[in-house]
C-alpha positions in Angstrom: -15.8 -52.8 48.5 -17.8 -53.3 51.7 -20.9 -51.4 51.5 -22.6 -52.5 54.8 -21.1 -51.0 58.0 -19.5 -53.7 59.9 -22.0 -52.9 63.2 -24.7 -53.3 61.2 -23.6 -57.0 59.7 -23.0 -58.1 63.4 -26.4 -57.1 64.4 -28.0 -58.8 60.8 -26.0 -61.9 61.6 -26.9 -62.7 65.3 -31.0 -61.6 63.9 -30.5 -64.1 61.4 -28.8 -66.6 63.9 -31.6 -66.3 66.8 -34.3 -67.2 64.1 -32.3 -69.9 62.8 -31.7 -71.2 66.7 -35.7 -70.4 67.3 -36.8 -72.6 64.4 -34.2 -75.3 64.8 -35.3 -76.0 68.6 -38.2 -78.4 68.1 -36.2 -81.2 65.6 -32.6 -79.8 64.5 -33.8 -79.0 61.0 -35.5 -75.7 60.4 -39.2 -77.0 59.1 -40.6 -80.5 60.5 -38.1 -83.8 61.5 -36.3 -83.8 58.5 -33.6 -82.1 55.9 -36.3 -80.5 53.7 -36.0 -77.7 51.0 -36.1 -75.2 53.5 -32.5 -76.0 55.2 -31.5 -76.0 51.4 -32.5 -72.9 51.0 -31.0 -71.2 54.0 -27.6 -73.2 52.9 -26.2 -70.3 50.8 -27.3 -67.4 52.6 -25.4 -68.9 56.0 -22.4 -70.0 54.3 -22.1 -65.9 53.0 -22.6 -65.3 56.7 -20.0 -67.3 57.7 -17.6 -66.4 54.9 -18.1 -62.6 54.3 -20.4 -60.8 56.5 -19.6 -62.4 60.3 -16.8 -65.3 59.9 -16.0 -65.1 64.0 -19.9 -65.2 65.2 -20.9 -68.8 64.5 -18.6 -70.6 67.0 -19.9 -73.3 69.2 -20.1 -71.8 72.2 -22.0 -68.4 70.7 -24.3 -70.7 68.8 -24.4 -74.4 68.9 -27.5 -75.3 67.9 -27.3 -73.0 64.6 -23.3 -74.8 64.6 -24.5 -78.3 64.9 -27.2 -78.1 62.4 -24.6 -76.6 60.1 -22.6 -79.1 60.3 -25.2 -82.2 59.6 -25.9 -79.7 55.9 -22.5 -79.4 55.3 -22.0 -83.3 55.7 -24.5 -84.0 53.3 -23.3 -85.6 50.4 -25.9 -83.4 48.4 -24.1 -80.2 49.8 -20.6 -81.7 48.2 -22.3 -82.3 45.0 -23.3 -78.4 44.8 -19.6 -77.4 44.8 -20.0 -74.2 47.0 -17.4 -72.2 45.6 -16.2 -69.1 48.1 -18.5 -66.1 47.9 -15.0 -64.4 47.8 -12.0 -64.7 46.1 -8.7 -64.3 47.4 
């Protein structure tokens, strides 16, 4: 059951994308140069995004900074190791 209306989830989603893009600006990684435990933490919370709340919104041209630094955590052999299951089942 979807409890949030879906306007509302676009709006969350591109607030939570224009931080993301803010604090990714100086280095590509959301706190100093480096991967550090705060692109960890933001891991599962962007993967929901992308998966439940706002699957269409992170596309390249919408977002590439957010879209390139979610690629470099996703190639992570650290983020394989985690086995992210879906946040939904089919």
């Amino acid at each position: 059951m979807m409890i949030l209306h879906h306007g509302w989830r676009s709006s969350a989603s591109r607030r939570v994308r224009l931080c993301l893009k803010a604090a990714l600006a100086p280095s590509g990684w959301l706190v100093g140069t480096a991967y550090s435990i705060a692109d960890i933490a933001a891991a599962p919370f962007v993967k929901r995004i992308d998966e439940e709340i706002a699957p269409d919104e992170n596309t390249t041209s919408r977002h590439p900074r957010v879209n390139e630094w979610w690629g470099k955590v996703q190639a992570r052999p650290a983020y394989a190791r985690a086995n992210f299951g879906p946040f939904l089942e089919s």
